[in-house]
PLY file of the C-alpha trace (Angstrom):
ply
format ascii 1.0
element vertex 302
property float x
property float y
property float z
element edge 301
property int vertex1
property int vertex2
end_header
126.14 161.73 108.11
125.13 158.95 110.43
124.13 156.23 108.60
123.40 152.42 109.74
124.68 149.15 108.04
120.91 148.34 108.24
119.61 151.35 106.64
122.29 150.62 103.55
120.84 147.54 103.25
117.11 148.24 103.04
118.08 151.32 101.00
119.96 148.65 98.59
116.63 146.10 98.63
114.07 149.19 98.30
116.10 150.16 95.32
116.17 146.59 93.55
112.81 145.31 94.61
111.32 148.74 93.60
108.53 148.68 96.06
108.73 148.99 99.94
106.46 145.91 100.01
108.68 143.68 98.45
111.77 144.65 100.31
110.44 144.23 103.64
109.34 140.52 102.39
112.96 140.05 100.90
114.49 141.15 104.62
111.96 139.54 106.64
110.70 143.40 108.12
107.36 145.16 108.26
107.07 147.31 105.58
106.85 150.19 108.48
110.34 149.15 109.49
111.53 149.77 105.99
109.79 152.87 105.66
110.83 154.09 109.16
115.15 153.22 107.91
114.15 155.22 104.69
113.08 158.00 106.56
115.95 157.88 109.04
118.33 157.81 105.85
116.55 160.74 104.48
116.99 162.66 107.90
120.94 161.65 107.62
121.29 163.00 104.03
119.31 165.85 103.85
117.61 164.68 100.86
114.63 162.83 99.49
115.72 158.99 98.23
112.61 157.91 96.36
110.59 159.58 94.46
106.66 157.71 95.25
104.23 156.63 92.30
101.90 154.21 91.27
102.71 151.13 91.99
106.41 151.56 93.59
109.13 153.42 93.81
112.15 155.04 92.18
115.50 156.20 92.80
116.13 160.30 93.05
119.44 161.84 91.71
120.18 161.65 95.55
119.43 158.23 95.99
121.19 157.12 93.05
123.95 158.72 94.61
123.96 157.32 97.42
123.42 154.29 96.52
126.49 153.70 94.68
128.43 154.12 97.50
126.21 151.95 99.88
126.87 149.22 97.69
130.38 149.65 97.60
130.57 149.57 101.30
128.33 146.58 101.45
130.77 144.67 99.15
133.65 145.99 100.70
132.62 144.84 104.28
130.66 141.18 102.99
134.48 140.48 101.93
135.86 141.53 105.07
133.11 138.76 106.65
133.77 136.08 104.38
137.90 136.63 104.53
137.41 136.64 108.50
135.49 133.37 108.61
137.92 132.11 105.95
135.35 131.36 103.39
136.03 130.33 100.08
137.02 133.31 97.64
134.09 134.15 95.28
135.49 135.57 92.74
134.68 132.82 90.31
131.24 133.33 90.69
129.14 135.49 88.90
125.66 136.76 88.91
123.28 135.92 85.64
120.30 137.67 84.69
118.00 137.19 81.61
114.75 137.77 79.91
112.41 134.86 80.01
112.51 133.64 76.34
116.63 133.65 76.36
116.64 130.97 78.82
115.83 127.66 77.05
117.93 127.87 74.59
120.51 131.19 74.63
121.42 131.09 78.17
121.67 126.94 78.56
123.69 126.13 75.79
126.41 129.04 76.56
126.22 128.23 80.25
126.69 124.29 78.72
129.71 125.18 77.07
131.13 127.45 79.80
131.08 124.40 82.07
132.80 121.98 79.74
135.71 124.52 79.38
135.82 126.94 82.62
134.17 124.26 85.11
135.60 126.24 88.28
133.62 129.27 87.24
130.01 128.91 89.63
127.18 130.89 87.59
124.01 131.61 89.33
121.28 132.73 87.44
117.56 134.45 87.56
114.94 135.22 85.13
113.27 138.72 85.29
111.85 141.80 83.63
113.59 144.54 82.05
112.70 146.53 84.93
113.64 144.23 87.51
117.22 142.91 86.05
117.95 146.70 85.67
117.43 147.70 89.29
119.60 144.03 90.28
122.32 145.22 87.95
122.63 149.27 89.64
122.18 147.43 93.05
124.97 145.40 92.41
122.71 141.67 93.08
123.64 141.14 89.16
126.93 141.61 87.54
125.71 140.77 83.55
122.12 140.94 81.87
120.45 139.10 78.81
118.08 141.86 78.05
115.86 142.60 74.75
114.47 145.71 73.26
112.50 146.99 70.57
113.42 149.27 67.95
114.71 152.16 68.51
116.72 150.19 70.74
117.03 153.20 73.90
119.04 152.68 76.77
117.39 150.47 79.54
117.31 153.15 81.76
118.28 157.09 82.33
120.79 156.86 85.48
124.17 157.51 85.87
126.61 156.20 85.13
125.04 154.92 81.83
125.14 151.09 81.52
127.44 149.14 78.90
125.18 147.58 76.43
126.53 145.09 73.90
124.09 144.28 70.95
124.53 140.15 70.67
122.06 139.51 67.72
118.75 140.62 65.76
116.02 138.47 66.25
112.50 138.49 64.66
109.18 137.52 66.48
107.08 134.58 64.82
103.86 132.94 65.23
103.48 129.64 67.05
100.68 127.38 66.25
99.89 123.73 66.33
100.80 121.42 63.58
98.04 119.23 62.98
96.17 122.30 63.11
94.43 124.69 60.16
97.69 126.06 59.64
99.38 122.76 59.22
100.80 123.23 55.92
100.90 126.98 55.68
104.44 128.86 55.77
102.74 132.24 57.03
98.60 133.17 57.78
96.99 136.55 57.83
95.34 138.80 60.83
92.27 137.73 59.03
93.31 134.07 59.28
93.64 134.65 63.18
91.00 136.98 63.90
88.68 133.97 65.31
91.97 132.34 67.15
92.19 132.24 70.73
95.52 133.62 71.89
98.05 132.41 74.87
99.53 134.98 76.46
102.11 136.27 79.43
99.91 138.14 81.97
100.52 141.73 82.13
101.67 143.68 85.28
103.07 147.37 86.35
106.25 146.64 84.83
106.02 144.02 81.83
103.93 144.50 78.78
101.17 141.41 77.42
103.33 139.03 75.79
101.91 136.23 73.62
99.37 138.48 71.39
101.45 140.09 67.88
102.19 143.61 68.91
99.62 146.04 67.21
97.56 142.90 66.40
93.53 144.86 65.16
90.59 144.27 67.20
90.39 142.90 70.39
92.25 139.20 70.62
90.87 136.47 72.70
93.32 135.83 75.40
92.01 132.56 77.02
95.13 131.04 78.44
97.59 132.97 80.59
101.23 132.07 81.74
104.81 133.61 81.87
106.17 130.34 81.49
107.42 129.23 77.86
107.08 125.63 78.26
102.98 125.67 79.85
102.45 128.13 76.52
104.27 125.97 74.20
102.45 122.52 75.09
99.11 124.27 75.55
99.90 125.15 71.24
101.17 122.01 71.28
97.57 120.65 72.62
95.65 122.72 69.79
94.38 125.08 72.44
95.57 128.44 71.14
98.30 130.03 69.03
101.20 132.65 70.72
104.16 134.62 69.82
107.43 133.24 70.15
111.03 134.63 69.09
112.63 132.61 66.44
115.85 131.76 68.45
113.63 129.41 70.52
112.88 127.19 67.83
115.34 124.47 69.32
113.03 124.46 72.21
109.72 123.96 70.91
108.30 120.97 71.47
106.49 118.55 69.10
103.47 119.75 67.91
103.91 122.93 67.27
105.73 124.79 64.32
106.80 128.21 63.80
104.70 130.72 61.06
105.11 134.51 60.09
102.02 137.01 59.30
101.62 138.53 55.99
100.01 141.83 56.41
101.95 143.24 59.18
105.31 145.12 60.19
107.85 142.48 60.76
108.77 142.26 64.39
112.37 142.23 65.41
114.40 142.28 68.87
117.34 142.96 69.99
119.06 140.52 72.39
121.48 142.79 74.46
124.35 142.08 77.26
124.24 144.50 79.85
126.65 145.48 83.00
127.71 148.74 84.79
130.72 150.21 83.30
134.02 149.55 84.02
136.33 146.42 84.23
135.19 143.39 84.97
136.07 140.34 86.80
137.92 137.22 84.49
134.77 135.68 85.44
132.70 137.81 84.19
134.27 138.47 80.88
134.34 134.27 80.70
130.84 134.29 80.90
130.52 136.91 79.01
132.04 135.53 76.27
130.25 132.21 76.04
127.27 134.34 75.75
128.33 136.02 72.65
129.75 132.59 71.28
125.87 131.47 71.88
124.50 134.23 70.25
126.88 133.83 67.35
126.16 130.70 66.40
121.89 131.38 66.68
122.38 134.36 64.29
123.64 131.99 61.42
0 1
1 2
2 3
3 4
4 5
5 6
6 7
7 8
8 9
9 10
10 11
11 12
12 13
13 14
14 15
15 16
16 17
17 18
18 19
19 20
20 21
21 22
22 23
23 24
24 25
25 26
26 27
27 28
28 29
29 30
30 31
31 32
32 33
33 34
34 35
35 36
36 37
37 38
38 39
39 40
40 41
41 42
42 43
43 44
44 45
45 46
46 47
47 48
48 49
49 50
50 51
51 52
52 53
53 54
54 55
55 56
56 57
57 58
58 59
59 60
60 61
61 62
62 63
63 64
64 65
65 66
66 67
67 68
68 69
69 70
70 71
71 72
72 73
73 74
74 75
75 76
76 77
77 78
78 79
79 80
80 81
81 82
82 83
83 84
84 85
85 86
86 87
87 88
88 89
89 90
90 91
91 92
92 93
93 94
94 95
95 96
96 97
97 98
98 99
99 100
100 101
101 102
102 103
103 104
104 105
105 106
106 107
107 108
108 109
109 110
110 111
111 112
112 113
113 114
114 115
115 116
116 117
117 118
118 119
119 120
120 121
121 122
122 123
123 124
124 125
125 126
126 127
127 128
128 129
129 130
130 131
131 132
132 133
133 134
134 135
135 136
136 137
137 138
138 139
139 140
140 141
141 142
142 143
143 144
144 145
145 146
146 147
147 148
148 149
149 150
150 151
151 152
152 153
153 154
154 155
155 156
156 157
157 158
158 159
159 160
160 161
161 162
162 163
163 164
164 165
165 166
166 167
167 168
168 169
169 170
170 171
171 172
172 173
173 174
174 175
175 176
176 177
177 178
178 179
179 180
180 181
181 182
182 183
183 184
184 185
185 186
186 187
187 188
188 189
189 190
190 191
191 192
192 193
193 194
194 195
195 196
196 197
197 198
198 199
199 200
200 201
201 202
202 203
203 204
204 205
205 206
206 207
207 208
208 209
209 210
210 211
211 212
212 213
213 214
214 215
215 216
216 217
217 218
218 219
219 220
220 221
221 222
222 223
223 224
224 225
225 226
226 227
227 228
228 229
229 230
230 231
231 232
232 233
233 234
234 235
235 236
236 237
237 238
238 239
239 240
240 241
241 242
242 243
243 244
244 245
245 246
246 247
247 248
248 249
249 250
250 251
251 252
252 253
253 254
254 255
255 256
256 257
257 258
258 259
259 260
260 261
261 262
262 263
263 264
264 265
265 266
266 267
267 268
268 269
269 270
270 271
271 272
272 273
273 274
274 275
275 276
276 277
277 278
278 279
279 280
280 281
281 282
282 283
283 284
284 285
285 286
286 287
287 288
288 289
289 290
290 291
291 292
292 293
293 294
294 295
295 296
296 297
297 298
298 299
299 300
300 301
């Protein structure tokens, strides 16, 4: 097969960015440069890569394949270049990713304490979607992920080889709302208590569900503020301008003003926080890092 360094790469970015659109932003091409490598890659192999659909794209059997060696080779040969210009060794770095809501508080305080007692280990970290950390982590761009799930708790994805996920703790969802509000004094409210409340919420897109309104919550709620970030929905509770859902491990990082409720009247809402790599052994890093996660997570579950 004849097969280009640069057609490993976009095949690499296609695969984690999940649309052709956002890899040829991430490379600086045209998207018809990334389609035209795609379709020279397919020529090479014999086989179709992606399968198309709404809104992206998705890795084949073949491209999954494929893929797993590409990213080998790119490692393999990035080494080679950083050896040759006698750059520092990497391998005390290590790739982060997490769900939104395990950042303030999860994520900090074990990356805190990794500092204070592995301080030559160099974390980088990004927040993401299930979706997206999943694709970083086959592409090789990740090396762990902080990932939650609902009950029944399935795998994050379907490919081969199956990922290694380690349950780190149950937690439930619960009801912010401010605290000089009507719910002041009130250890839990009702859906009839909250039918008239306006909600803040997470906008929703191809590949994360609307966050902020309780799951399976009747009617139709009002959703008048919109923002993925925790801190801009916290404050605007804080600010008596709407209630939102929050898991109850970030109750060290809610600000004044607001205070955490339950609802009476509904299934109780529970997630699983979840750390997530490719199979296989890992770097000392890793497992360092690793380890101050579960630590974290440890000491939240009490």
């Amino acid at each position: 097969m004849d097969m280009t360094l640069v057609g490993l790469r976009v095949l690499r970015e296609v695969a984690e960015r999940g649309t052709f659109t956002a890899a040829a932003e991430a490379l600086g091409y045209t998207q018809s440069a990334v389609s035209r490598q795609v379709a020279t890659l397919e020529q090479a192999t014999g086989a179709r890569l992606f399968d198309r659909y709404p809104g992206g794209v998705r890795l084949t059997s073949a491209g999954q394949a494929l893929l797993r060696h590409a990213v080998t080779a790119l490692e393999a040969l990035e080494a080679a270049d950083r050896e040759l210009r006698g750059a520092q060794d990497d391998s005390g770095r290590v790739r982060l990713g997490f769900f939104p809501a395990a950042g303030p508080v999860m994520v900090a305080r074990a990356l805190a304490a990794l500092r204070r007692q592995r301080p030559h280990i160099q974390v980088s970290t990004r927040e993401g979607t299930t979706p997206s950390l999943v694709r970083a982590l086959r592409t090789g761009a990740l090396d762990l992920a902080v990932l939650s799930s609902r009950p029944p708790h399935r795998s994050p994805d379907m490919d081969d080889p199956p990922l290694h996920v380690e349950p780190l703790l149950e937690d439930r969802l619960a009801l912010a709302v401010p605290a000089a509000g009507r719910f002041a004094n009130t250890a839990s409210v009702t859906t009839e208590q909250l039918a008239d409340e306006t909600w803040i919420a997470s906008p929703a897109g191809i590949d994360e569900p609307l966050l902020g309104v309780w799951p399976g919550f009747p009617g139709r709620p009002r959703v008048q503020h919109a923002s993925r970030d925790w801190l801009t929905k916290l404050h605007l509770v804080a600010a008596g301008l709407g209630i939102t859902t929050v898991p109850s491990t970030m109750l060290a990082a809610v600000p004044p003003g607001v205070r955490l409720v339950g609802i009476d009247g509904v299934p109780e809402e529970r997630r699983r926080v979840s750390l997530v790599r490719l199979p296989g052994a890992g770097r000392a890093s890793v497992d360092a890092v690793a380890l101050a996660l579960r630590e974290e997570a440890g000491v939240l579950a009490e």
